[in-house]
Gaussian input, Z-matrix of N, CA and C with variables (Angstrom, degrees):
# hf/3-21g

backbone

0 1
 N
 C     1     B1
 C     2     B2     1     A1
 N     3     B3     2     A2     1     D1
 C     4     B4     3     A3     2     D2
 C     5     B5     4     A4     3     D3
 N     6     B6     5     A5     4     D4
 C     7     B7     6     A6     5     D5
 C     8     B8     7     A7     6     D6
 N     9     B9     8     A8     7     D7
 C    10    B10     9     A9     8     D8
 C    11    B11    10    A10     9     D9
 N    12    B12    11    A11    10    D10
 C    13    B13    12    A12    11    D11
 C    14    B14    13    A13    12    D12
 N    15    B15    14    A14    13    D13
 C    16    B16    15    A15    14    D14
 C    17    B17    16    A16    15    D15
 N    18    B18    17    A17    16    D16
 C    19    B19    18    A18    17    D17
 C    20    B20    19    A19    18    D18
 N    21    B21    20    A20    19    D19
 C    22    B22    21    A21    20    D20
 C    23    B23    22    A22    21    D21
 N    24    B24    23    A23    22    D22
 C    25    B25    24    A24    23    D23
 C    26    B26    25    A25    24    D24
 N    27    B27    26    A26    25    D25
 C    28    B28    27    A27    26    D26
 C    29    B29    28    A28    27    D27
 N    30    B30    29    A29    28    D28
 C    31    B31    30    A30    29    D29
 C    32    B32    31    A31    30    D30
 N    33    B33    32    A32    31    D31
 C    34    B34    33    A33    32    D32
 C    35    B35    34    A34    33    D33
 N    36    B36    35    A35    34    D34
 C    37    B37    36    A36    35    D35
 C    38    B38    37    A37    36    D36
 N    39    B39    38    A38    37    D37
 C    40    B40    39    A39    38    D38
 C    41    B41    40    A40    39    D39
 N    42    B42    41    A41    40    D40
 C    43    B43    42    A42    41    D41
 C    44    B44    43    A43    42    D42
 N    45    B45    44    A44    43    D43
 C    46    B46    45    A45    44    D44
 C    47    B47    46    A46    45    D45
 N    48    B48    47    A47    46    D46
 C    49    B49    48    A48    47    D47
 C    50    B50    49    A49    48    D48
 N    51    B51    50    A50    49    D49
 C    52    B52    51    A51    50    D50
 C    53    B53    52    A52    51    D51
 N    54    B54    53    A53    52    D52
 C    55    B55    54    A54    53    D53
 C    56    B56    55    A55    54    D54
 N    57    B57    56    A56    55    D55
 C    58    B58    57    A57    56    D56
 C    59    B59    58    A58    57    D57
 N    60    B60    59    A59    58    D58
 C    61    B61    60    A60    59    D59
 C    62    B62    61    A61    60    D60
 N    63    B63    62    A62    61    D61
 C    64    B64    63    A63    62    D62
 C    65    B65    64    A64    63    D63
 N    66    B66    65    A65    64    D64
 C    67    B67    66    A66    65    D65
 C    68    B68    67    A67    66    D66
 N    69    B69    68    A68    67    D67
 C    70    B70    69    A69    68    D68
 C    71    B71    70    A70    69    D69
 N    72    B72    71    A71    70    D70
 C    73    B73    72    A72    71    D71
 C    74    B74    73    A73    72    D72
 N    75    B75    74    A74    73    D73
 C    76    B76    75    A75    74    D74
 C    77    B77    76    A76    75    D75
 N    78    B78    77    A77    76    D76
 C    79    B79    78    A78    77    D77
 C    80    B80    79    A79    78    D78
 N    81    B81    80    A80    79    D79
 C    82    B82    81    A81    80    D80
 C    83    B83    82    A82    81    D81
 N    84    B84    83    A83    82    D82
 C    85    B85    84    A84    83    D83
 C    86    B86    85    A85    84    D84
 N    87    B87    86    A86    85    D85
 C    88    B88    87    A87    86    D86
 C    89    B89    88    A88    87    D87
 N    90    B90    89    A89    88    D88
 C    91    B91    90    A90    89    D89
 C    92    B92    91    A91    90    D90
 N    93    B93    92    A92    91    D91
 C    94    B94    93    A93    92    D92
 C    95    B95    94    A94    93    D93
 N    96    B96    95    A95    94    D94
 C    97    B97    96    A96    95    D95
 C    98    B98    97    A97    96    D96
 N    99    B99    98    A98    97    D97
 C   100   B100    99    A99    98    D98
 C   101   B101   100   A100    99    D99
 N   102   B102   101   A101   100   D100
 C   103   B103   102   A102   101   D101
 C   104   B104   103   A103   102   D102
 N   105   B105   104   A104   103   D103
 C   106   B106   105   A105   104   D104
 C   107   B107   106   A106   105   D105
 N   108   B108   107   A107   106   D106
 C   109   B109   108   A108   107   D107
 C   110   B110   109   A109   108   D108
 N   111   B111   110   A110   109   D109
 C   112   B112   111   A111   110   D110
 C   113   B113   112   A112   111   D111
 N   114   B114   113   A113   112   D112
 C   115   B115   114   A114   113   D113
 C   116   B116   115   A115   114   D114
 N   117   B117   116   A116   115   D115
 C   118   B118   117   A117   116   D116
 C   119   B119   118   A118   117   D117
 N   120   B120   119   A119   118   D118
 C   121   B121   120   A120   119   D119
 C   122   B122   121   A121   120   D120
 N   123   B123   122   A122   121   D121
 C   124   B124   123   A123   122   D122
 C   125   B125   124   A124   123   D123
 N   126   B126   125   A125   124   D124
 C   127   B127   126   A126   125   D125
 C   128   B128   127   A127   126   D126
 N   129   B129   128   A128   127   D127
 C   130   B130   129   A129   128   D128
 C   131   B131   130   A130   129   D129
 N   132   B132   131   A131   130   D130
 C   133   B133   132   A132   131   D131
 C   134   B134   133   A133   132   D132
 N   135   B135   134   A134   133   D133
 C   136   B136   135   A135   134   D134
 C   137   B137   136   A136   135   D135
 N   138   B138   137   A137   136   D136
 C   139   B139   138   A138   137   D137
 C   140   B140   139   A139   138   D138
 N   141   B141   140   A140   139   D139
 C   142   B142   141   A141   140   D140
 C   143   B143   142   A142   141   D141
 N   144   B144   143   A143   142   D142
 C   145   B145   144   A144   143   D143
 C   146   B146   145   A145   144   D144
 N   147   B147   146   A146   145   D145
 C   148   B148   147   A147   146   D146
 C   149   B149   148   A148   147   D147
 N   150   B150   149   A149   148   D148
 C   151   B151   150   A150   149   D149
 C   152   B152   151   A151   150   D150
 N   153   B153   152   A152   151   D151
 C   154   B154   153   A153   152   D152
 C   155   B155   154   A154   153   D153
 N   156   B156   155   A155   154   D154
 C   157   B157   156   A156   155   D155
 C   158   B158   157   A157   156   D156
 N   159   B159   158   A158   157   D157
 C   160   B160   159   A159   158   D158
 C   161   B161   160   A160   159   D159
 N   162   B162   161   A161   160   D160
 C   163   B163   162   A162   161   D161
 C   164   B164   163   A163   162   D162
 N   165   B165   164   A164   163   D163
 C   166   B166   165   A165   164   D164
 C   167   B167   166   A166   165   D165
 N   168   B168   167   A167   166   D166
 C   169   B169   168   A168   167   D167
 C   170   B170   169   A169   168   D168
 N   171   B171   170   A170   169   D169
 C   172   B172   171   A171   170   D170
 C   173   B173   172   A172   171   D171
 N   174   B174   173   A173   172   D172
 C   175   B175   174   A174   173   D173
 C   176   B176   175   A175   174   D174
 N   177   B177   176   A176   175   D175
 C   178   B178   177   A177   176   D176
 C   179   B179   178   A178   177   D177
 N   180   B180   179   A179   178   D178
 C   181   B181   180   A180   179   D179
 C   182   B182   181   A181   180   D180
 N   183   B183   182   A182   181   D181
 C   184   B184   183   A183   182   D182
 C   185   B185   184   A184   183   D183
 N   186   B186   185   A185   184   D184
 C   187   B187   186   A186   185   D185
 C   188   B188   187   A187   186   D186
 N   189   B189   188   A188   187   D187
 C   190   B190   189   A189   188   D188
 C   191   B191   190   A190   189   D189
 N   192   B192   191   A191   190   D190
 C   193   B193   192   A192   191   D191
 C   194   B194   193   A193   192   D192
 N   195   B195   194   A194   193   D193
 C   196   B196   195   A195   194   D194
 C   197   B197   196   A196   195   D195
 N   198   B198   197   A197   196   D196
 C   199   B199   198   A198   197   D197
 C   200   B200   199   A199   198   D198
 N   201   B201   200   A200   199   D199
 C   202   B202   201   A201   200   D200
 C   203   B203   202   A202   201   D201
 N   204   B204   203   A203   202   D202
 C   205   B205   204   A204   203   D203
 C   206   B206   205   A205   204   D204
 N   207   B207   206   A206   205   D205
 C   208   B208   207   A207   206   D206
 C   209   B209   208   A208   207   D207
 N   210   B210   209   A209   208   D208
 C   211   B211   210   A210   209   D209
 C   212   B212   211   A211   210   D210
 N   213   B213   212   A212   211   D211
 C   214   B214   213   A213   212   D212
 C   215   B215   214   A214   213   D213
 N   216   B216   215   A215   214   D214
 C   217   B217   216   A216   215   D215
 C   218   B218   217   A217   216   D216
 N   219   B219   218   A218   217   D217
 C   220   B220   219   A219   218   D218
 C   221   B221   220   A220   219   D219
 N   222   B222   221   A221   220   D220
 C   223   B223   222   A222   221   D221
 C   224   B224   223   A223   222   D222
 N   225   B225   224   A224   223   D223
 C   226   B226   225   A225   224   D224
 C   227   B227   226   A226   225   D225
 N   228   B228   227   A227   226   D226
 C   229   B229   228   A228   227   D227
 C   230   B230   229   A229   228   D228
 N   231   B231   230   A230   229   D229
 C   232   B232   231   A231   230   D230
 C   233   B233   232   A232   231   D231
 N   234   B234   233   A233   232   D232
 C   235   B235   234   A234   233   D233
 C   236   B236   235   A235   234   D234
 N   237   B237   236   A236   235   D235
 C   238   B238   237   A237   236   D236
 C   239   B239   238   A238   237   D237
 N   240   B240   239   A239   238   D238
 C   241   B241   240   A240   239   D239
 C   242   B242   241   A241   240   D240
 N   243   B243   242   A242   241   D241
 C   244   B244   243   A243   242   D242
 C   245   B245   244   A244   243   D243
 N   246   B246   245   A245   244   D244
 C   247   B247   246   A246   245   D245
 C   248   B248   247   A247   246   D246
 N   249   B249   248   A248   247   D247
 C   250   B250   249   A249   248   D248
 C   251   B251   250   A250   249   D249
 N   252   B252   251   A251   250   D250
 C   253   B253   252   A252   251   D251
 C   254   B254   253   A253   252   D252
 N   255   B255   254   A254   253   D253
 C   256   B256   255   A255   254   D254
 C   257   B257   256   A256   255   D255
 N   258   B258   257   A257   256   D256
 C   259   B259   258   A258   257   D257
 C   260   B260   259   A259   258   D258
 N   261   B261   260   A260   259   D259
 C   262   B262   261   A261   260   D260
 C   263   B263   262   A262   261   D261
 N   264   B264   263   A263   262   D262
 C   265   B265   264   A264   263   D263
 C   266   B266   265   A265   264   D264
 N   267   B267   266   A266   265   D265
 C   268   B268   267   A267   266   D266
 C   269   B269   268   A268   267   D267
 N   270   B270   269   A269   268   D268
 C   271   B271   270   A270   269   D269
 C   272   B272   271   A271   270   D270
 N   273   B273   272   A272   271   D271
 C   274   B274   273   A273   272   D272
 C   275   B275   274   A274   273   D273
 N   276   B276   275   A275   274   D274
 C   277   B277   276   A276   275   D275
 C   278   B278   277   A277   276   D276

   B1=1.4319
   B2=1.5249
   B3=0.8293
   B4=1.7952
   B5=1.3462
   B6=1.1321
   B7=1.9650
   B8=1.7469
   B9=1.7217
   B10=1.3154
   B11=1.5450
   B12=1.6959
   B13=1.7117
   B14=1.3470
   B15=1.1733
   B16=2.0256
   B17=1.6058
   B18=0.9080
   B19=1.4506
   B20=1.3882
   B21=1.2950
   B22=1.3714
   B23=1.5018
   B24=1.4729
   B25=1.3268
   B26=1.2820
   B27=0.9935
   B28=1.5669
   B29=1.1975
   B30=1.5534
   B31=1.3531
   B32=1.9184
   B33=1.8177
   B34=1.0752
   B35=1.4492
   B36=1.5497
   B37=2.1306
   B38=1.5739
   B39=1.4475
   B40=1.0205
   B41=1.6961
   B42=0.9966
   B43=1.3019
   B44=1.6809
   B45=1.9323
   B46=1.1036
   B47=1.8149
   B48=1.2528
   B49=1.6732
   B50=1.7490
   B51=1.2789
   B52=1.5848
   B53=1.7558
   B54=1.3613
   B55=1.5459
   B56=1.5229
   B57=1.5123
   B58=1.7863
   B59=1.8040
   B60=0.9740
   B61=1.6536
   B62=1.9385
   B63=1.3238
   B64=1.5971
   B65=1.5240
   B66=0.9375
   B67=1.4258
   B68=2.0860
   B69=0.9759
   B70=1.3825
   B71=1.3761
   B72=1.5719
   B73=1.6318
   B74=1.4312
   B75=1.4405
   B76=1.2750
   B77=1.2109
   B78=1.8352
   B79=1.0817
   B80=1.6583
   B81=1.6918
   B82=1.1263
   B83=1.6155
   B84=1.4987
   B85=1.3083
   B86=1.7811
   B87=1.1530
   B88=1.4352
   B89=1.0888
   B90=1.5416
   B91=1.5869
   B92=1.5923
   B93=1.2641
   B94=1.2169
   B95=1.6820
   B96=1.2930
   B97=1.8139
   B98=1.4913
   B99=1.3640
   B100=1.2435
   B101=1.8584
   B102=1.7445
   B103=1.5068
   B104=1.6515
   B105=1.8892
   B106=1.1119
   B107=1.7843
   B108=1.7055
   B109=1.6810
   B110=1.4386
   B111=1.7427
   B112=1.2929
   B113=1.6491
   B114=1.5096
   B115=1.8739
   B116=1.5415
   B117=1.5996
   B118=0.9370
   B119=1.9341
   B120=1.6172
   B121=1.6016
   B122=1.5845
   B123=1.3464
   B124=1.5504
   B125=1.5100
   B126=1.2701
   B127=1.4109
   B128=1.1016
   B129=1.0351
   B130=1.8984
   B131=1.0751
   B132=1.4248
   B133=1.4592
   B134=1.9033
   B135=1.1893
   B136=1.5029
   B137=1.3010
   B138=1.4859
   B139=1.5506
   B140=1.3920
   B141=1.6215
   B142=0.8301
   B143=1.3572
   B144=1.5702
   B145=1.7051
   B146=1.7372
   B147=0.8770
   B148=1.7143
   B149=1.5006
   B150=1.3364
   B151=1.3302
   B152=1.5805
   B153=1.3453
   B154=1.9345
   B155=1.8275
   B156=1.0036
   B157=1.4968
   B158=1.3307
   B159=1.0818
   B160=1.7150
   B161=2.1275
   B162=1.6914
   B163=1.1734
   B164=1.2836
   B165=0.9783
   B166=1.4123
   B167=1.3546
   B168=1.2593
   B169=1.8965
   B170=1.2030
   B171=1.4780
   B172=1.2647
   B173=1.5689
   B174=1.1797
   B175=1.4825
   B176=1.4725
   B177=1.4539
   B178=1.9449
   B179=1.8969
   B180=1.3289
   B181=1.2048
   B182=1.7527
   B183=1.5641
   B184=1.2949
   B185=2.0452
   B186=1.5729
   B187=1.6989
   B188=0.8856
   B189=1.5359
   B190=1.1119
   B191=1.1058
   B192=1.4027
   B193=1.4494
   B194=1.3192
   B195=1.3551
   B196=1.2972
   B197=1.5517
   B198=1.6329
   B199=1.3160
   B200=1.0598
   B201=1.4799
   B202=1.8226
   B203=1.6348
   B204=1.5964
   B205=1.3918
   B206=1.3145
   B207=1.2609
   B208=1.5012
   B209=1.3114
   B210=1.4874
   B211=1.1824
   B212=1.5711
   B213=1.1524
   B214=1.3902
   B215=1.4528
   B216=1.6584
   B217=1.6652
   B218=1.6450
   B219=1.4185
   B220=1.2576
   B221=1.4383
   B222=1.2408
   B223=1.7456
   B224=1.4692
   B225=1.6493
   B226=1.1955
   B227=1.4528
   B228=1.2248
   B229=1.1567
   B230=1.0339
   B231=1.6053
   B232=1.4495
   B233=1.4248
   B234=1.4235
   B235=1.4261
   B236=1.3533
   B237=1.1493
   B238=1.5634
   B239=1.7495
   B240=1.3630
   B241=1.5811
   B242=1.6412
   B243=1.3925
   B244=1.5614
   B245=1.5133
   B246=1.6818
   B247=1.9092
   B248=1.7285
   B249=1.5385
   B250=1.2355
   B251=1.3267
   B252=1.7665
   B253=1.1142
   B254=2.0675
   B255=1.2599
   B256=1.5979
   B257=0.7501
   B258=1.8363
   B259=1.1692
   B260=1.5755
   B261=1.1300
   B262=1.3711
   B263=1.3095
   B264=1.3257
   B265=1.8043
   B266=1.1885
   B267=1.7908
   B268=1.6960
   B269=1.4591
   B270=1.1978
   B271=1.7115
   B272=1.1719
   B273=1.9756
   B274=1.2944
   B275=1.6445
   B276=0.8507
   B277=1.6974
   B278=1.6511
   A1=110.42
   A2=124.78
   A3=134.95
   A4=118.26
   A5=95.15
   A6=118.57
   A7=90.85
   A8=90.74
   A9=107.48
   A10=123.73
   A11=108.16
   A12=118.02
   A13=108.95
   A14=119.03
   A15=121.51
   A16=91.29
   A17=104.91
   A18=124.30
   A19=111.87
   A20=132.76
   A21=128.82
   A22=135.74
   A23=111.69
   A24=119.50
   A25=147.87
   A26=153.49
   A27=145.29
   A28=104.97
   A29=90.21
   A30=105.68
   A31=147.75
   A32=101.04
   A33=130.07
   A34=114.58
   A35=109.79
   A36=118.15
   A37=86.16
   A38=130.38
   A39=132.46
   A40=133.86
   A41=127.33
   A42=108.40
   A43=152.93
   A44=84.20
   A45=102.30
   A46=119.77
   A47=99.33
   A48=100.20
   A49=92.34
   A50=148.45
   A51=143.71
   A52=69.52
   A53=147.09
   A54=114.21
   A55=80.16
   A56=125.33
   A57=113.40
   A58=104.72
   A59=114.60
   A60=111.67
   A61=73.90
   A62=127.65
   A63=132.74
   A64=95.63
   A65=103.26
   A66=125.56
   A67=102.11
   A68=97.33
   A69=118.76
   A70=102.99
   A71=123.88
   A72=101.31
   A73=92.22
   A74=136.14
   A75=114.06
   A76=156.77
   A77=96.62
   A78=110.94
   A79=126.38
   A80=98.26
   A81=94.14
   A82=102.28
   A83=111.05
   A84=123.63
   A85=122.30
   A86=106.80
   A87=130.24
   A88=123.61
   A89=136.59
   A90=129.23
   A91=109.65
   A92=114.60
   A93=131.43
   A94=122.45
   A95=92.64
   A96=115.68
   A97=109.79
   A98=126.06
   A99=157.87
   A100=96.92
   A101=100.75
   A102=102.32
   A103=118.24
   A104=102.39
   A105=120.10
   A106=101.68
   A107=99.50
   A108=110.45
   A109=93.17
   A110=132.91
   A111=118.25
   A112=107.74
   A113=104.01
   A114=98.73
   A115=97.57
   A116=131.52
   A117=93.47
   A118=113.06
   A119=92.00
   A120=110.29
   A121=100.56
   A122=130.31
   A123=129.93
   A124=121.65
   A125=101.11
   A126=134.88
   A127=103.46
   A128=126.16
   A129=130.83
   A130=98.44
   A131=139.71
   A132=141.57
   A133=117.08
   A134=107.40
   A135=112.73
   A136=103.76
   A137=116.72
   A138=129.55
   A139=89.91
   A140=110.40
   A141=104.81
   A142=107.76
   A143=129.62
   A144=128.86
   A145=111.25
   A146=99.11
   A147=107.20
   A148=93.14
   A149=107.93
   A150=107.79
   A151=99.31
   A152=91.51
   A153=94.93
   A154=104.86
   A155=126.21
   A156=137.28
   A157=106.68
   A158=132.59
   A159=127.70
   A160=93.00
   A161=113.47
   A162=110.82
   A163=98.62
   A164=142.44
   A165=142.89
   A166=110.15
   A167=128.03
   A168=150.65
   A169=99.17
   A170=137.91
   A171=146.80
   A172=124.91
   A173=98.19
   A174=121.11
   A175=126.38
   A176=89.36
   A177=109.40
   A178=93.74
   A179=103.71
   A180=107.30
   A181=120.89
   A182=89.77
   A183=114.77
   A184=113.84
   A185=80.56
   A186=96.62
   A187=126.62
   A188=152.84
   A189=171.73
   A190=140.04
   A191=102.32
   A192=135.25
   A193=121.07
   A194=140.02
   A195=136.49
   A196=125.90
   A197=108.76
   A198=99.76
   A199=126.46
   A200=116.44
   A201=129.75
   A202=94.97
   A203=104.99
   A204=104.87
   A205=93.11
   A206=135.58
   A207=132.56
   A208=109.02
   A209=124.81
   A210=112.79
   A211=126.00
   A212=135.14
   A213=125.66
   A214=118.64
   A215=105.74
   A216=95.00
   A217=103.56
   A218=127.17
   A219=136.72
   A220=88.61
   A221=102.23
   A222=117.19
   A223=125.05
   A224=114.62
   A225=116.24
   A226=99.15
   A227=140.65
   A228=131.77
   A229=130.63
   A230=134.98
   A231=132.53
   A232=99.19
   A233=108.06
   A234=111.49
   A235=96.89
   A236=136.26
   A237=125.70
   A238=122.13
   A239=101.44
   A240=97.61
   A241=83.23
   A242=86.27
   A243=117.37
   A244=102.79
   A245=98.92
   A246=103.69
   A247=77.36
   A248=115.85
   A249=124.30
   A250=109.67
   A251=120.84
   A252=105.39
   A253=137.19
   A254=106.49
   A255=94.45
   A256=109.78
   A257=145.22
   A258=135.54
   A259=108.02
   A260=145.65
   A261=153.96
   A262=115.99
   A263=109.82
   A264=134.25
   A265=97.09
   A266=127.55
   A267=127.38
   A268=95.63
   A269=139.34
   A270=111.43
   A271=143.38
   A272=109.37
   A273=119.71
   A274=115.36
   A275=120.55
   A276=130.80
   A277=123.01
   D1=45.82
   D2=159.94
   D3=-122.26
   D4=141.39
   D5=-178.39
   D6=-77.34
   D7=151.25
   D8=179.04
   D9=-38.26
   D10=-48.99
   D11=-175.79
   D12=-72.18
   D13=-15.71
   D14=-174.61
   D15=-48.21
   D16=167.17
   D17=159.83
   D18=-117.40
   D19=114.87
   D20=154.32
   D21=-76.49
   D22=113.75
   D23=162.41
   D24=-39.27
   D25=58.91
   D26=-164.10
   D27=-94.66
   D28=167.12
   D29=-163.31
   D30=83.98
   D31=-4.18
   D32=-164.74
   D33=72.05
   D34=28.84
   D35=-170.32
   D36=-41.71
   D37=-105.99
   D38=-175.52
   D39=-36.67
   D40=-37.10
   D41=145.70
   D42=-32.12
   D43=-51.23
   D44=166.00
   D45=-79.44
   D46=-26.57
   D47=-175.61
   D48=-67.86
   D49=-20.16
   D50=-131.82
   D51=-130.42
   D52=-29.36
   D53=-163.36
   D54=-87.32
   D55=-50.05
   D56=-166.40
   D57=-48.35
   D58=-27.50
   D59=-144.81
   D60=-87.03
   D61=-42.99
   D62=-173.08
   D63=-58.14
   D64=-57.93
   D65=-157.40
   D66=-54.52
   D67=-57.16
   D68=176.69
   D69=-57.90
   D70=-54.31
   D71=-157.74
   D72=-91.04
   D73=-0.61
   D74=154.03
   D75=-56.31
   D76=-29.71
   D77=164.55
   D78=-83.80
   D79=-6.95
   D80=-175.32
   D81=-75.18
   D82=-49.98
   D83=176.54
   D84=-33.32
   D85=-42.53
   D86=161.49
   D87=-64.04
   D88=-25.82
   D89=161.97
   D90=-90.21
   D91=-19.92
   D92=170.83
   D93=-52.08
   D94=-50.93
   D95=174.65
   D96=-79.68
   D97=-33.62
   D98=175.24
   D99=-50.06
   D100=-70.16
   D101=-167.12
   D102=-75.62
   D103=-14.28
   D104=-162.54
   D105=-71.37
   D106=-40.23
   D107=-163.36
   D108=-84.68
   D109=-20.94
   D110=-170.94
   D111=-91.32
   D112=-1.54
   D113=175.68
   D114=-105.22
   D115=-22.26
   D116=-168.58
   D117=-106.30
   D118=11.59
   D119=171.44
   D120=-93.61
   D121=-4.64
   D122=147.17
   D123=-45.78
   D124=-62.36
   D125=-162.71
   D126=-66.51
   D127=-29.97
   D128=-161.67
   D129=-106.10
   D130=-46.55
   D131=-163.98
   D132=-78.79
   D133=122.79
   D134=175.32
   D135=-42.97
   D136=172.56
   D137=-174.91
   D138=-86.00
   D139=164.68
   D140=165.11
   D141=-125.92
   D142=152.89
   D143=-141.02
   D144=-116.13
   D145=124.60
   D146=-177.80
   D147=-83.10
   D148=117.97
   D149=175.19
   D150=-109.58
   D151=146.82
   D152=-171.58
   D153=-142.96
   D154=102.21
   D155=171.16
   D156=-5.96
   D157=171.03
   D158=-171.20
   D159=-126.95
   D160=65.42
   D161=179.46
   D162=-81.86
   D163=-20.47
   D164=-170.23
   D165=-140.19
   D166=160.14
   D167=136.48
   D168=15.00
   D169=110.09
   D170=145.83
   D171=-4.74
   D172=-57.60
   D173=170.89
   D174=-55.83
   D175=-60.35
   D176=175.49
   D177=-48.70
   D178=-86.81
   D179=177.31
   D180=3.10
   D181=-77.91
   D182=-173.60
   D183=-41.02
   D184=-49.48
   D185=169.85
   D186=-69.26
   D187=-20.95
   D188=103.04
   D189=3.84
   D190=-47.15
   D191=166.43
   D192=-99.14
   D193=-47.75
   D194=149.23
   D195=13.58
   D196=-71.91
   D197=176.56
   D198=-99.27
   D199=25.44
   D200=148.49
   D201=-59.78
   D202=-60.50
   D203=-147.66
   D204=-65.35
   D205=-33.43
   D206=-178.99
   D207=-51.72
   D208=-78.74
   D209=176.70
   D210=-41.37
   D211=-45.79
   D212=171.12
   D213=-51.93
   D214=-32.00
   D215=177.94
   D216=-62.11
   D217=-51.43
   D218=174.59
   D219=-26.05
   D220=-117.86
   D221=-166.03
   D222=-44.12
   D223=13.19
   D224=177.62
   D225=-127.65
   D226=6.68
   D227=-167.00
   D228=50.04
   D229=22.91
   D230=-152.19
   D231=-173.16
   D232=166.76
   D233=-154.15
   D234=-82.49
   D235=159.31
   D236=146.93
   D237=-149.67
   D238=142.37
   D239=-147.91
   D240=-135.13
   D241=147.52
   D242=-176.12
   D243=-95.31
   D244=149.82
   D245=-147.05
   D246=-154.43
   D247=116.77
   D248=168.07
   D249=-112.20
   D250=112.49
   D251=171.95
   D252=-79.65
   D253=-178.74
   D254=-179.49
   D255=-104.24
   D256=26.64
   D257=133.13
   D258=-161.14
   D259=157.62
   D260=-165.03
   D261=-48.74
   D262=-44.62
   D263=-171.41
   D264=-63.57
   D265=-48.10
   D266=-179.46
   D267=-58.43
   D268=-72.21
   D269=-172.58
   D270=-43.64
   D271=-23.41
   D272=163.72
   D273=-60.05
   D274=-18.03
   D275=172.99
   D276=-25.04

């Protein structure tokens, strides 16, 4: 059932070209939903707190630790904040 100018396919050409093209935006759809639930399960979730013993100066500490907590927010997607306590016994908590 094709007119002379059709072109015929063999081989399943088009079938197969329509599962890659399926195939493809699924996965795109899927990292999509993927990045969508990991920014907006960022957003919603409390920090989470680097707690660090109080061996030293509040401050020092604070400085010291900082760009730990930085990098983990990076590679963790989520905030994370450095928490010096005022004496050893408060971290056992």
């Amino acid at each position: 059932m094709t007119d002379k100018g059709s072109r015929i396919v063999t081989g399943g050409g088009w079938r197969a070209a329509r599962q890659a093209v399926t195939l493809h935006f699924r996965h795109f759809a899927t990292a999509l939903l993927l990045l969508l639930g990991v920014a907006s399960a960022s957003a919603q979730s409390p920090p989470l707190l680097l707690g660090v013993h109080p061996y030293l100066d509040h401050n020092e500490i604070r400085d010291r630790f900082s760009p730990l907590a930085d990098y983990l927010s990076r590679r963790l997607h989520r905030s994370v904040r450095v928490t010096v306590g005022q004496s050893y016994s408060e971290h056992s908590k």
